[in-house]
C-alpha positions as CSV (number, residue, x, y, z in Angstrom):
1,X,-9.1,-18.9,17.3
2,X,-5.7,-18.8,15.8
3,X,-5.1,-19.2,12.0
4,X,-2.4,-20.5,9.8
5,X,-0.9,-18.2,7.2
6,X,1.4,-18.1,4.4
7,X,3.1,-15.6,3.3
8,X,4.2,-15.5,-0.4
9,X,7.3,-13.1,-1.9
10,X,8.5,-13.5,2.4
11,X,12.4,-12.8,1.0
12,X,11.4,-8.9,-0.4
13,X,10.7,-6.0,1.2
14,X,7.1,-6.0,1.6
15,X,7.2,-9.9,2.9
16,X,9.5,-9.3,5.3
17,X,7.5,-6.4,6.8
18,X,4.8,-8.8,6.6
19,X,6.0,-11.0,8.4
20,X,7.1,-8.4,11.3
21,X,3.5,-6.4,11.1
22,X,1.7,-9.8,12.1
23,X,3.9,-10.2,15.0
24,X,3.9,-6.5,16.0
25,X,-0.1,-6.6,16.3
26,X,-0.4,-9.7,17.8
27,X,-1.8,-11.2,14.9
28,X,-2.8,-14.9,16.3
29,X,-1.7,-17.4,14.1
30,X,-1.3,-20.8,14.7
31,X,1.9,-21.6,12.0
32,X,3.3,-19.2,9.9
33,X,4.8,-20.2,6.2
34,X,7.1,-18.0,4.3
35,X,7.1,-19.3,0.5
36,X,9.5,-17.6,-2.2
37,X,10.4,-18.6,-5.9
38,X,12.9,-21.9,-6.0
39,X,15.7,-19.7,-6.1
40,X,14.9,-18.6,-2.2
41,X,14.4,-22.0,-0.9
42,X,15.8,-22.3,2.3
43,X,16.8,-18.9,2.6
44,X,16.0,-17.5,6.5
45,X,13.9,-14.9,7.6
46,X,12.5,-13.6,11.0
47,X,9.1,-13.9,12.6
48,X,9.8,-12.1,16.2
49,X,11.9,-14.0,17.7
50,X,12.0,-17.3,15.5
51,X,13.6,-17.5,12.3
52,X,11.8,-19.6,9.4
53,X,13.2,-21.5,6.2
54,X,11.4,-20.6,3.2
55,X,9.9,-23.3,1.5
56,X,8.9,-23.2,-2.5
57,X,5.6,-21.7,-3.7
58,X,4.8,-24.8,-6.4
59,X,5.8,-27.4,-4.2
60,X,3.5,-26.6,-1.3
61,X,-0.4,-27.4,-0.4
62,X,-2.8,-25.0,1.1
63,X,-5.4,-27.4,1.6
64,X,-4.8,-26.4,5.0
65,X,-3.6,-23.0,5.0
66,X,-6.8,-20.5,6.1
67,X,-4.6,-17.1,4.8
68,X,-2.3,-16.5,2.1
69,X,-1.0,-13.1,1.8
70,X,0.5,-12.7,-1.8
71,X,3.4,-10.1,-2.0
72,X,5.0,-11.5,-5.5
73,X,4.4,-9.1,-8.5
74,X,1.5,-9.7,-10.3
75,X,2.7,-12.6,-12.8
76,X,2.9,-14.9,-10.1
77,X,-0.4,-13.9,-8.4
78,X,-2.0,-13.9,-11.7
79,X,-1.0,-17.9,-11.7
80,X,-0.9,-18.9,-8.2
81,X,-4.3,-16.6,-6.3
82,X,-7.0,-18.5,-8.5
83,X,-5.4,-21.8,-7.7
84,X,-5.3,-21.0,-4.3
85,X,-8.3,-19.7,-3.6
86,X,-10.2,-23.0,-5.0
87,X,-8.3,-24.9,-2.0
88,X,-10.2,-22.7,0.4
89,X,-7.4,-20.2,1.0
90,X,-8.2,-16.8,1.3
91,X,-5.6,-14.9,-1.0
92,X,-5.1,-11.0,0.1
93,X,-3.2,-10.0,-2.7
94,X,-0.6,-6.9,-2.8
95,X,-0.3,-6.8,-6.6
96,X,-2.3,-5.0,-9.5
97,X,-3.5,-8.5,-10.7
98,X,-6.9,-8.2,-9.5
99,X,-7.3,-5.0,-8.7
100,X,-9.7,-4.0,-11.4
101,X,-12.0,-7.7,-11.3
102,X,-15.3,-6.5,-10.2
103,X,-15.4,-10.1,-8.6
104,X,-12.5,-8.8,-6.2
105,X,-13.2,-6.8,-3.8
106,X,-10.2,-4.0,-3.6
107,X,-10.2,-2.5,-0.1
108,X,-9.0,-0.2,2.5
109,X,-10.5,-1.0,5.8
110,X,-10.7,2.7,7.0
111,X,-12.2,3.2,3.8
112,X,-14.7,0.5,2.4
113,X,-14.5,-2.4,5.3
114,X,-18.3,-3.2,4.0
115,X,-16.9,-4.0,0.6
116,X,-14.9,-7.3,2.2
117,X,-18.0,-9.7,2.1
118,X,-17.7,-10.0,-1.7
119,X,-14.4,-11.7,-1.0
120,X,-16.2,-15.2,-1.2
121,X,-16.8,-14.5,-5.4
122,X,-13.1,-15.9,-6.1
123,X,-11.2,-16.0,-2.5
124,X,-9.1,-13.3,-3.3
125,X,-8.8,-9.7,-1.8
126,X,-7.4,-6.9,-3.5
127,X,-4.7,-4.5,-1.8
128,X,-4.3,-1.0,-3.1
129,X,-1.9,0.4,-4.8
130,X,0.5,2.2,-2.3
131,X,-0.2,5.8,-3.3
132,X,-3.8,5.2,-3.6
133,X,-3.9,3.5,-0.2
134,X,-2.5,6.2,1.9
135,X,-4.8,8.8,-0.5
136,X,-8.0,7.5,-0.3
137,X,-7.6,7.0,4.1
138,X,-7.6,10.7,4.1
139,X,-10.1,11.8,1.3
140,X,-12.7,9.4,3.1
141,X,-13.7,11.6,5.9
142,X,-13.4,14.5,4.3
143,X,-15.8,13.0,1.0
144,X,-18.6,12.1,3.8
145,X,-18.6,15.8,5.0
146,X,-18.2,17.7,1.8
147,X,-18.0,15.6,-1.1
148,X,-15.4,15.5,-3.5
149,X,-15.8,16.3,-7.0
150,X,-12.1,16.5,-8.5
151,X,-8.7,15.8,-7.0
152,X,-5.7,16.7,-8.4
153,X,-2.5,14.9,-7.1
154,X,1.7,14.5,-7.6
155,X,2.8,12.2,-5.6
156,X,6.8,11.9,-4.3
157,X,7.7,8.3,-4.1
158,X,10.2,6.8,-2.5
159,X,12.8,3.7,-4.4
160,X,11.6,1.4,-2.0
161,X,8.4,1.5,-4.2
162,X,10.6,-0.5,-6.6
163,X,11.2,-2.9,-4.3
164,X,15.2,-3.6,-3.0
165,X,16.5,-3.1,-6.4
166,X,15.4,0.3,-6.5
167,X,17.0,0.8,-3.0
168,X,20.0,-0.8,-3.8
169,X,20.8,1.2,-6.9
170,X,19.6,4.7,-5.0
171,X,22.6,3.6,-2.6
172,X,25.0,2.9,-4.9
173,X,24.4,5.9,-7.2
174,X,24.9,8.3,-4.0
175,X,28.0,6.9,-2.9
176,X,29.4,6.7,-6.7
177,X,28.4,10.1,-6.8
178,X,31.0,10.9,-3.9
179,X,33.7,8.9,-5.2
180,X,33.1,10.5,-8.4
181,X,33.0,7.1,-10.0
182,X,30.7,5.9,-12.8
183,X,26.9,6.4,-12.2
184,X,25.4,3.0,-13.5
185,X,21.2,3.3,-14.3
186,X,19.7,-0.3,-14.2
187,X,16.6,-0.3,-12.1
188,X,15.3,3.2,-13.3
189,X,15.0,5.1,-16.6
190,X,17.2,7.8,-15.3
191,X,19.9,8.5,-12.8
192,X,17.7,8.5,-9.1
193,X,20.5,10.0,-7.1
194,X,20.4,13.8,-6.7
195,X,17.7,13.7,-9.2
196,X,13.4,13.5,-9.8
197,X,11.8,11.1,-12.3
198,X,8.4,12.1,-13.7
199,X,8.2,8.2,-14.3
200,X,6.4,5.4,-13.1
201,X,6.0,2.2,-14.7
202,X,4.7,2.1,-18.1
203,X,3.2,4.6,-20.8
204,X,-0.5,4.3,-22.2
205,X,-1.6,5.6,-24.9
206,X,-3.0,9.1,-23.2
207,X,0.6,9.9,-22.2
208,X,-0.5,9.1,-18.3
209,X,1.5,6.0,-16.6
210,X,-0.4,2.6,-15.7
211,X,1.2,4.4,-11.8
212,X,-1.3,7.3,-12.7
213,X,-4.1,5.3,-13.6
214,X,-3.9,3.4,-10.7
215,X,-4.6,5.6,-9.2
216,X,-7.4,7.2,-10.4
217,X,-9.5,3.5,-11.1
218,X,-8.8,2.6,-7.4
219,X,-10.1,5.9,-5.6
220,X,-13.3,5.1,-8.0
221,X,-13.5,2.0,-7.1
222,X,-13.2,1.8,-3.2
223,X,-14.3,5.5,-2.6
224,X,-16.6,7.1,-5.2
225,X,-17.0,6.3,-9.1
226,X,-18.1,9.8,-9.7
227,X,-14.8,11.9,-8.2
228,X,-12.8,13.1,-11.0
229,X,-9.0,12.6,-10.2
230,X,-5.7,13.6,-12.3
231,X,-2.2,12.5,-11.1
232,X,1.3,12.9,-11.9
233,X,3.7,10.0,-10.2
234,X,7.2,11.2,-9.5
235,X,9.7,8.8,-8.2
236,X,12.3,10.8,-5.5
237,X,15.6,9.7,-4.1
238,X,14.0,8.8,-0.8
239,X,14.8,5.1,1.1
240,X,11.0,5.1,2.3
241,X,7.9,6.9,3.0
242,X,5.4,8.3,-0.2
243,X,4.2,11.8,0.1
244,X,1.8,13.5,-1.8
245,X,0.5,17.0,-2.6
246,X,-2.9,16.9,-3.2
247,X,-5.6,19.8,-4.3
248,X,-9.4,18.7,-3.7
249,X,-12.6,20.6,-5.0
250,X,-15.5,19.6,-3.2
251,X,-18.9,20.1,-3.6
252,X,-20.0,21.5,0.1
253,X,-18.3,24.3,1.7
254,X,-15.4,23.1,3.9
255,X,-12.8,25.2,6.1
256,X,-9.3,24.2,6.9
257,X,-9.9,23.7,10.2
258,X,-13.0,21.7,9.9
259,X,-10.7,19.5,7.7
260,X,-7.6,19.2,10.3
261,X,-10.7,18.2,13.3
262,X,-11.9,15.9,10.8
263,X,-8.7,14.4,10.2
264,X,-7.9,14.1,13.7
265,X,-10.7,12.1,14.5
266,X,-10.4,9.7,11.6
267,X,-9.1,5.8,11.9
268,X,-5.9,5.5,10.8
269,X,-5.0,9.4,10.3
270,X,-2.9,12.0,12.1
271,X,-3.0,15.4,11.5
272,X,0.5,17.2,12.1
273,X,-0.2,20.9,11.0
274,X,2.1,23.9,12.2
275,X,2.5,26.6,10.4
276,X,6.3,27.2,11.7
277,X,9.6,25.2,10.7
278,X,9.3,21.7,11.1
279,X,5.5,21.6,12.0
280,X,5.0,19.5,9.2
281,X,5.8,15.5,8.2
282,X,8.3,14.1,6.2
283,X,8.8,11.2,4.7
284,X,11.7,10.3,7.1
285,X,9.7,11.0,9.7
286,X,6.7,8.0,8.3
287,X,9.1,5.6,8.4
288,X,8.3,2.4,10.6
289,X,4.9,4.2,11.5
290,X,1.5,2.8,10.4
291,X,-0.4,6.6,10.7
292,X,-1.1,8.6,7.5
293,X,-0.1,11.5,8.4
294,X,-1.8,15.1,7.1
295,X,0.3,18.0,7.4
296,X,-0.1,21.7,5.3
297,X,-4.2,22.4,5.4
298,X,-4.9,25.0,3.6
299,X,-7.7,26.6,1.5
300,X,-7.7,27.5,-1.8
301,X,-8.7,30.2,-3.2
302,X,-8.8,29.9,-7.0
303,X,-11.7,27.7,-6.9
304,X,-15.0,27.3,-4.6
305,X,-14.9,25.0,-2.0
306,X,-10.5,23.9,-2.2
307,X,-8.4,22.5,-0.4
308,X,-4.5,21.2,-0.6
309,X,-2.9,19.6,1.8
310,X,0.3,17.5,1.8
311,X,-0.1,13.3,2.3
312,X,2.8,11.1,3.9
313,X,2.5,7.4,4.7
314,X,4.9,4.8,5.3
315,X,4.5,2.6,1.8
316,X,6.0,-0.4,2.9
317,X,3.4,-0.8,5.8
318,X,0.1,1.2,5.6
319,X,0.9,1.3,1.5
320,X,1.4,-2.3,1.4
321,X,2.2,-4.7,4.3
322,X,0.0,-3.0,6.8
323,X,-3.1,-2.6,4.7
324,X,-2.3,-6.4,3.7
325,X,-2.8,-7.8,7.9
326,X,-5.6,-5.0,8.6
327,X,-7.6,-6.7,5.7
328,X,-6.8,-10.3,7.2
329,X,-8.2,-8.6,10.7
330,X,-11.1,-7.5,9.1
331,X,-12.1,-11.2,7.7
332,X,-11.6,-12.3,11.2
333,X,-13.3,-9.5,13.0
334,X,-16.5,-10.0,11.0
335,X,-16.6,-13.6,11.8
336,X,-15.9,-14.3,7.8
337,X,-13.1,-16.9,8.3
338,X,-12.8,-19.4,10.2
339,X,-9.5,-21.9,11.1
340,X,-9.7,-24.9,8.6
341,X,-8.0,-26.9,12.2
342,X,-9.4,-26.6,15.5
343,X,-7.7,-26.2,18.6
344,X,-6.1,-28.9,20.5
């Protein structure tokens, strides 16, 4: 069986590496589509080795399109997901949009792969957030040993979170910077080269960020309603890769090295964890990988039953891209799709 998919937002960051994470696996398609705003029409992009045009999201039909993975901010999915999902497309969704409709299901599949079959409510699927995706792959095993009762979290995330504008303006702050010309601040509240921004997206009312909040409503929602979680968002002047300290408090005893074997054997995490220089990951390191990686196990001993532990995923891929064709898998996988045209 091979499926036709479209791929919506295919000119940004996250839809290119899309489009390269469905070639890399071998994802069997039949045609793919890249879509974009009117502005990108007939820009080029790369699928392997061919190179596509990209055609305009209102001008095209997906009466016969089986996937559409949605990688456009959340206005646009907002708009577009419902519509598309009536015309028998499955929508798997990387924005907020829908995150928080108890009709959608919101999923991880290392996490809640059972969760997928309420997919058929509206046609869409939820992706995570980025810093709750690569969070919740390794609190999972570690919640069905021990079970969590509170996490606290700061996360370290990288411009690329902000899609290429927020690259673009980390590069050319640096290099002004070293020319000692003017530092110009669009993209971010503050200057993001050299510097830390305790910032991300908006404020609510509680003095949190919709980032923080995010974070805490989607570890309820795909892992356990009843774990308490806290989390400041900082945005670092890092290209790629999302890392995150993380304290946990759980409710059954649980060593450090009973976490680290517990990591190792769990889908979609890798445990690097020496206690000597370098024995630990870096964002850098993530980059263009599709593991979570856990380094810095350790127990804590101001409360029963702690642990912290440092969190670093790639956040274009597992946070986003990834998480997006693992989900499309899963449908397939679980026989919940099928190709709207047969073979030949």
């Amino acid at each position: 069986m091979s499926f036709k998919v479209a791929i919506v937002g295919a000119t940004g960051n996250v839809g290119r590496e899309m489009l390269n994470i469905l070639e890399e696996r071998g994802f069997p398609v039949s045609e793919v589509v890249a879509l974009a705003s009117r502005r990108s029409q007939g820009t080029e992009v790369s699928f392997g080795d061919r190179t596509l045009k990209v055609r305009t999201l209102d001008q095209y039909d997906f009466s016969d399109t089986d996937i559409c993975i949605m990688s456009a901010g959340g206005n646009v999915s907002k708009e577009w997901s419902p519509k598309i999902g009536k015309q028998g497309c499955v929508v798997i969704d990387n924005s907020s949009a829908f995150r928080y409709d108890q009709d959608v299901p919101l999923i991880v599949p290392e996490v809640n792969p059972d969760a997928i079959s309420l997919f058929t409510r509206k046609n869409i699927i939820a992706n995570p957030n980025c810093s709750t995706a690569q969070l919740v792959v390794a609190l999972k095993p570690l919640h069905d040993f021990a079970t969590i009762k509170r996490v606290v979290v700061a996360t370290y995330q990288s411009v690329s979170g902000a899609g290429k504008e927020g690259m673009d303006e980390l590069f050319t702050q640096t290099r002004a910077v070293f020319v000692a010309d003017q530092v110009d601040v669009k993209k971010f509240t503050k200057r993001i080269a050299f510097n830390v921004i305790p910032h991300i997206d908006v404020f609510l009312d509680d003095g949190f960020t919709k980032e923080e909040w995010k974070m805490v409503a989607e570890t309820k929602k795909m892992l356990d309603p009843k774990i308490k979680l806290t989390a400041t968002c900082v945005r670092v002047p890092v290209f790629i890769g999302h890392s995150e300290a993380v304290n946990i408090e759980f409710e059954k005893p649980i060593t450090a090295d009973e976490a680290r074997e517990i990591l190792r054997e769990a889908p979609g995490c890798q445990v690097l964890d020496k206690r000597e220089d370098g024995g630990y990951i870096t964002p850098l390191d993530s980059a263009g990988e599709d593991a979570t990686f856990i380094s810095r196990i350790r127990e804590d001993s101001t409360i029963d039953n702690g642990l912290s532990m440092w969190i670093v995923s790639d956040n274009l891929r597992k946070g986003a891209a990834l998480n997006a064709v693992q989900i499309a898998e899963l449908l397939i996988e679980r026989g919940l799709i099928q190709p709207k045209k047969k073979a030949a």
